[in-house]
N, C-alpha and C positions, 0 to 999 in steps of 0.2 A: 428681957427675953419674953416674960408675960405679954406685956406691952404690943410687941413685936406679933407673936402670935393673935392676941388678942384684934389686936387691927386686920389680920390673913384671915380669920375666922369673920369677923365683920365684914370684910371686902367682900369675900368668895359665897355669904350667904344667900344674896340676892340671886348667884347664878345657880346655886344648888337648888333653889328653891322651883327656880326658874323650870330647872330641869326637872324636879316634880311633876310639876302639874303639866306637862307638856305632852298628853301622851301622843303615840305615833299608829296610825291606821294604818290598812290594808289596802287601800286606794290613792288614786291621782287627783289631785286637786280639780274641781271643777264642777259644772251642772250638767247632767247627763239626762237625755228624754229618750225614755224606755216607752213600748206600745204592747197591745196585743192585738191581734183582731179578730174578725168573726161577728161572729152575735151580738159581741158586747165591744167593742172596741172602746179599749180603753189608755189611760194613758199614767206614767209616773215621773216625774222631773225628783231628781235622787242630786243633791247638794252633798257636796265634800269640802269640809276647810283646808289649808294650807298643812294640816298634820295627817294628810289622809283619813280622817275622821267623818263619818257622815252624819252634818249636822240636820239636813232637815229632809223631806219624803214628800211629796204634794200627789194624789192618788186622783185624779179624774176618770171620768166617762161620757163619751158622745152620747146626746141625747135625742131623739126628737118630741120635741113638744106637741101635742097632738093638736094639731089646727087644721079643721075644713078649709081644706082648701090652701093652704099654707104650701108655700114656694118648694119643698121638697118633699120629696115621692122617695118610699122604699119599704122592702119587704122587712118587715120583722115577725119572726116565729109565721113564716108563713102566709103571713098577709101584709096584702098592700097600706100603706098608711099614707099621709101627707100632714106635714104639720110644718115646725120652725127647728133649725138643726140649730143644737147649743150642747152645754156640756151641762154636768147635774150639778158640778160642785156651784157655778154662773146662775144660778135658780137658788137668788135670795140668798145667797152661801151655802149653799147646799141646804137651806131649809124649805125650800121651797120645792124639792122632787121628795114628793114625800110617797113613802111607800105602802101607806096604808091611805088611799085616799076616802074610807068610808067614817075614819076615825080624825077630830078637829084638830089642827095643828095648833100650839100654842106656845110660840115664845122658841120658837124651831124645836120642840117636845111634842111626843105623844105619849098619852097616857101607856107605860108598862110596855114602852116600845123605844130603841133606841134606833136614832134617825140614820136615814144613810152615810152624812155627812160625818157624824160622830164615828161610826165603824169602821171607815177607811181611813180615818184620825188615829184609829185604836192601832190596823193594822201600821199606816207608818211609822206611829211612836215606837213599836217593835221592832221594828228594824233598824231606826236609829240607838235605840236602848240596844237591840244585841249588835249592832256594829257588821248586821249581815241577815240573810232572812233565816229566822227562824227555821227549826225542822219539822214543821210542821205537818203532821198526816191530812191529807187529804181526804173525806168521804164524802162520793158523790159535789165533788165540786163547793161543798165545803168546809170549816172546819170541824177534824175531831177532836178526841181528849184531849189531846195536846195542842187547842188553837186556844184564844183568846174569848174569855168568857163573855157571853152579850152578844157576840160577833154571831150573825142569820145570816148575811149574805151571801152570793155564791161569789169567789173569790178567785177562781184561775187568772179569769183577764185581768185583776190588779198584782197575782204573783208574777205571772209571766211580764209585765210589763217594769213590776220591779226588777226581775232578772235580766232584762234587758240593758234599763237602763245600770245596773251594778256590773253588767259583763263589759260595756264601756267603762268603767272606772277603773274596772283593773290595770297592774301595771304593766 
């Protein structure tokens, strides 16, 4: 009867186990592309595995790169520009739109400053970690006490663009 047992308990531990680590999300399998627009138009591709889980956040921004003379024309904050239209994260991995351009880039770091590329890394890993975004207060477009520390940026057009893409995942 040990015996017996013994073997039931070896059989059935692989699918107990199974069923451990198996957790099950809140969403529909699949990659979902969230935007905002305006000013900043920007964008999130929001990855879910097969457990309804969201495993990964990619957070961009259209850019234009300021060039004389460069093939696109458009008003930003008001004035006219022309340059190369590209996205920030496509500039060097995101080290290359650097947001302090009077301080030297080094190794995608600036001194006592963190890059843009890292901050919108910060806010997807959050959303992956809590499995939804954050409640995050908002002031002035960006975060307060309760945002993510390090985080300067203003951060609408990458929340709204994650709520985009999460309000397609739902079931």
């Amino acid at each position: 009867m040990k015996k017996v047992l013994l073997l039931i308990a070896v059989l059935g531990l692989p699918f107990l186990l199974a069923a451990c680590g198996s957790e099950q999300g809140d969403y529909t399998p699949g990659v979902y592309f969230g935007y905002s627009s305006g000013h900043q138009n920007s964008f999130a591709v929001v990855t879910v595995d097969d457990n309804g889980m969201i495993v990964s956040v990619l957070i961009d921004s259209v850019y234009l790169k300021s060039e004389a003379g460069g093939p696109v024309n458009w008003v930003s904050r008001g004035n006219d520009v022309s340059g190369i239209a590209t996205t920030k994260r496509s500039l060097d991995g995101g080290c290359g739109y650097n947001m302090w351009p009077a301080q030297p880039v080094v190794n995608c770091e600036v001194e006592g400053e963190i890059m843009w590329v890292a901050q919108v890394d910060m806010i997807a890993a959050a959303v992956v970690e809590n499995q939804a975004l954050p409640s995050w207060n908002l002031v002035d477009n960006k975060f307060g006490e309760d945002g993510i520390a390090g985080v300067s940026i203003t951060v609408n057009a990458y929340i709204t663009a994650i709520q985009n893409a999460l309000s397609q995942a739902r079931p």
